[in-house]
N, C-alpha and C positions, 0 to 999 in steps of 0.2 A: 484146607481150612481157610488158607487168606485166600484161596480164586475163589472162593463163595464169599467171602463177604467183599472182594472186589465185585464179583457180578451184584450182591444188591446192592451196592453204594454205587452203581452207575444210574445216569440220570434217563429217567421215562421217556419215550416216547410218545407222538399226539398228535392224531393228523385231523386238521379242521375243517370241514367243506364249506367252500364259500367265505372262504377267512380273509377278502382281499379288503375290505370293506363291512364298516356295520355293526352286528352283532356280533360277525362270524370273525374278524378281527379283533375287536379288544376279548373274544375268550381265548383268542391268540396268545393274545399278551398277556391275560392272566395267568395261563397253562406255562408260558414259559416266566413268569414270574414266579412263579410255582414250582421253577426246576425243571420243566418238562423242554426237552428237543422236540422243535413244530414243523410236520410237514404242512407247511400253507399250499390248500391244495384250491384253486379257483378257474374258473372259466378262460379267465381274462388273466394274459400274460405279464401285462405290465404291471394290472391290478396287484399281481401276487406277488412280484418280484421287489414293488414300492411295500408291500406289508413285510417281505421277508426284511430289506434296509432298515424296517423300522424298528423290527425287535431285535433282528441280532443274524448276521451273515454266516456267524458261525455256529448259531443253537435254528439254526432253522433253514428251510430248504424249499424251496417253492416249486408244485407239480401242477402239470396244466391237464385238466379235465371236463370234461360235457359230464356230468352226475348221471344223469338218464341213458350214458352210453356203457355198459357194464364193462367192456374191453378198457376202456378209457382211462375207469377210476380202478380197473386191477392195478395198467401200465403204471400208472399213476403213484398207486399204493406200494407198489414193488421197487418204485426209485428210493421213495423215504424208505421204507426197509434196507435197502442196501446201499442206503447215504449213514443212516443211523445205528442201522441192525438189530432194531428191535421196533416193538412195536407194543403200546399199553395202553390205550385209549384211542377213541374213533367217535369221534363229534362228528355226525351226520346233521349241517347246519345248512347248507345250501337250499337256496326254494323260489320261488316267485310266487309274486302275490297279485292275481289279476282279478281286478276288479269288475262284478258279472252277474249286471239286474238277469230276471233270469229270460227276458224275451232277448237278450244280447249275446246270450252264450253261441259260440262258434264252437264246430269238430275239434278247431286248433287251438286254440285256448282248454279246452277238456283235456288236449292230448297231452300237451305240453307241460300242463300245472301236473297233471299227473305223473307226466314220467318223468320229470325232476323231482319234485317233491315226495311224493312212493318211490317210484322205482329207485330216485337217488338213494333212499332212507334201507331200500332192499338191498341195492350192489355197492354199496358202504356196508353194509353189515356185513356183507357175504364175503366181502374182501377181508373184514376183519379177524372175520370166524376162522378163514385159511390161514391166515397169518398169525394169529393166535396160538392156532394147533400146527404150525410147522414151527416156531418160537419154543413150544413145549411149557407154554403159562395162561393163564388165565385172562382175563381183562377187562374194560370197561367199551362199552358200547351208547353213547347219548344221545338222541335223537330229537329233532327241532319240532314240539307242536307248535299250538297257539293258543291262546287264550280264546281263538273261533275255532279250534279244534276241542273243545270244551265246553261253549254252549253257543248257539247261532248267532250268527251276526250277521245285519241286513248286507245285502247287496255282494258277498263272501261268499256265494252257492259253491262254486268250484274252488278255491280256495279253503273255506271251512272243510269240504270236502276230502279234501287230501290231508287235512289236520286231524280230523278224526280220525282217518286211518292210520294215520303216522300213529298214534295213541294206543289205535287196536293193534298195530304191528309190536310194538314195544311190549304189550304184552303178552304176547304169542309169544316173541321171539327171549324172554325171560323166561319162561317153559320149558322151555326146548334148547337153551343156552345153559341151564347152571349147570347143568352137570358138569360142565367142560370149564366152572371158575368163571363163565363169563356174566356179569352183571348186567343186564339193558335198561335203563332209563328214559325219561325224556324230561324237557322244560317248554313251558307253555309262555313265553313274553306275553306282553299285556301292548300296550302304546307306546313303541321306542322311536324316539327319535332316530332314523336313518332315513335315506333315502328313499328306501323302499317303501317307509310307513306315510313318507311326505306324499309322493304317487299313489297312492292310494285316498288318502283325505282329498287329493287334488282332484282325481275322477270323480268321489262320491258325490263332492260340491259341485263337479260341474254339469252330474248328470241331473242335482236338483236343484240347477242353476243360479248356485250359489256358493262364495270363494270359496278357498283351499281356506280359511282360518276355519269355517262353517263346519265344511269336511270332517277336519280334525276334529272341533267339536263336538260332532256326531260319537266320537267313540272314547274322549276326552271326560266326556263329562258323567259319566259310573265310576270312575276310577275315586276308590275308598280316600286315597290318600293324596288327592287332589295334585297331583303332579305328573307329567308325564316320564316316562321311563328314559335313565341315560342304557346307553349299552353295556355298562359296567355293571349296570342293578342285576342282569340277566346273565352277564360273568362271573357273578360271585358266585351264583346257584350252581353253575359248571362246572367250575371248579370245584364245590362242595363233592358235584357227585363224581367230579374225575379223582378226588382224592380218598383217602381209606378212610375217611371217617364216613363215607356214606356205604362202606361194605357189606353192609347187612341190609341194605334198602334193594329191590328189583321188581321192574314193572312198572314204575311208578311217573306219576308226570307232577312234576313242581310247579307251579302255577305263578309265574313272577310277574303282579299285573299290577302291581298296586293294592288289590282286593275291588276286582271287576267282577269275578267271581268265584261262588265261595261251595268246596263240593268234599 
């Protein structure tokens, strides 16, 4: 009787993709704000190892992985497991966002946005579902669209691309997941401030010769609530669906845009 309510009084597990930076870091901090031990898992070594200092050396653990490489994000997957030993959540955050009139699309831009953005959102899942079921519990599975994964947006062809199907994948994989206790969701940001959103305003503007404020603009200016998004707006939604009060939701994509658009 007390090793069962020691095992549920131990604290969650939460591994981030793309958590060095951005989005994918403050749902970091909120998850461990939250109670949750964080595998910060990111590309970039230094990246992750500066996000692991900032939340906590010892609630969190930093693994280095390419998303698009499935071996990668298992090895990856299997250090937090056997740093933590458990495993409760799996934010599939990591992506790239290239910007792609459509007489400029290249083989490698198609390749790439796709196999990090799908295939990452596939071999995060697929790492988790193992992990899950060798755990012997259930879990949560969150996946990163976009608010251009939800209705078009100019100059986004490959990009919205891969957002849609992140969307279609989340719910397939709700299907085909409950039985097993696992939940899939996803959250669609709207215009956040990072770097990646800055890069992207700054191409738009340049490719119709006109600044990065223009850029922004461009995708600024539908936003209901006339503000742009911090990373935190998009944290909370996260957190909502990493914690048990969104237990009965599956499939579903949140849409945290401001009210860009409305479905």
């Amino acid at each position: 009787m007390t090793k069962e309510y020691e095992v549920e009084d131990m604290s969650k597990v939460a591994i981030v993709t793309g958590a060095g930076q951005g989005i994918g870091f403050a749902i970091a901090k909120r998850l461990h704000a939250d109670g949750f031990k964080i595998g910060v898992l990111d590309y970039n070594e230094e990246t992750a190892q500066a996000a692991v200092d900032k939340l906590s050396p010892e609630d969190a653990v930093a693994v280095v992985a390419d998303v698009s490489k499935r071996d990668q994000v298992f090895d990856a997957f299997q250090k937090v497991v056997d740093t933590f030993g458990d495993l409760n959540v799996v934010v599939n955050n990591a992506g790239v966002a290239p910007t792609t009139p459509l007489d400029t699309i290249t083989e490698e831009q198609f390749e790439k946005a796709f196999a990090i953005n799908v295939g990452g959102t596939i071999w995060g899942s697929q790492a988790a579902q193992k992990h899950f079921r060798e755990l012997g519990h259930g879990g949560k599975i969150i996946n990163a669209t976009s608010q251009a994964g939800c209705e078009g947006n100019p100059n986004l062809t490959v990009y919205g691309g891969t957002k849609f199907a992140v969307r279609g994948i989340t719910q397939t994989l709700a299907k085909d997941l409950a039985s097993e206790g696992i939940t899939v969701n996803a959250y669609a940001p709207g215009i956040v401030k990072t770097p990646m959103m800055f890069d992207i305003a700054h191409e738009v503007g340049k490719n119709a010769g006109k600044d990065d404020e223009w850029g922004m603009e461009q995708f600024a200016k539908d936003i209901t609530l006339k503000r742009l998004s911090e990373p935190e707006d998009v944290a909370n939604a996260v957190g909502f669906l990493a914690g048990d009060d969104s237990n009965y939701i599956t499939g579903q994509t949140i849409v945290v845009d401001g009210g860009m658009v409305f479905h």
